[in-house]
C-alpha positions in Angstrom: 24.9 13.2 -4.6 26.1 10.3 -2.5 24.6 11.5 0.4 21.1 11.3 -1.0 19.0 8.6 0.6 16.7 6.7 -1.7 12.9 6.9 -0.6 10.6 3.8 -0.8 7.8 4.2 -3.3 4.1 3.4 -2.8 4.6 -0.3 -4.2 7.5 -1.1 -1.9 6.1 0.6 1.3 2.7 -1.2 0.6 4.6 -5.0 0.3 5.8 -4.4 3.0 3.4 -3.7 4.9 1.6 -6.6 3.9 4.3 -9.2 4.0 4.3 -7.7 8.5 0.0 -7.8 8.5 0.6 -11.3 6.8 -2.0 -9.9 4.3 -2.6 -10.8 0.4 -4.5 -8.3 -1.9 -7.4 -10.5 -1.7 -7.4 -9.8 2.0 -7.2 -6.3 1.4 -10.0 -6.1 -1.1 -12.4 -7.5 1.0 -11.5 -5.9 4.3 -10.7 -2.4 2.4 -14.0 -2.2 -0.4 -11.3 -1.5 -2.7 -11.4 -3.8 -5.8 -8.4 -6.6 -6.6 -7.5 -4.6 -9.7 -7.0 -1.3 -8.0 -5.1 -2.9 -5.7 -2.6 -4.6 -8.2 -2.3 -1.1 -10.1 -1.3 0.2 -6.7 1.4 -2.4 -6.2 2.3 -2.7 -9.8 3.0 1.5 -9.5 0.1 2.3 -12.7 -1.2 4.2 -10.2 -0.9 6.0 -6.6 -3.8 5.7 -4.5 -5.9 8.8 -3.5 -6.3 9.7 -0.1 -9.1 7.6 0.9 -7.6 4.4 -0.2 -4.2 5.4 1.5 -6.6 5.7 4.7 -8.6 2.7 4.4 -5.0 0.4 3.6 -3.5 2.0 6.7 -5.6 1.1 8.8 -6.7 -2.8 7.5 -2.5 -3.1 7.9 -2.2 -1.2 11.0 0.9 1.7 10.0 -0.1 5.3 9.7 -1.1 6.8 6.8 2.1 9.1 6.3 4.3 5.8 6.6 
């Protein structure tokens, strides 16, 4: 089992990715549609986002949508 590699989750990949775009969640409601609330379930983990949202956050902070 020490071999395993521990996978980021969604909450971790998407700090991330804003702490590099230099983006805040209000930045990514506005430029993304998506309301603040979603976004802080997203980063809080209550909830992954579906497909569209996972599109529309990729591109606002410029990684690719499998990252």
């Amino acid at each position: 089992m020490k071999d395993m590699v521990r996978v980021a989750t969604t909450p971790e990949r998407l700090r991330e990715a804003m702490a590099a775009a230099n983006k805040k969640q209000i930045d990514l409601a506005q430029t993304t549609g998506l309301s603040h609330s979603t976004i802080s379930r997203y980063l809080s983990g209550q909830v992954e986002p579906r497909q569209e949202a996972i599109i529309k956050l990729a591109s606002v902070l410029n990684v690719s949508e499998w990252w």
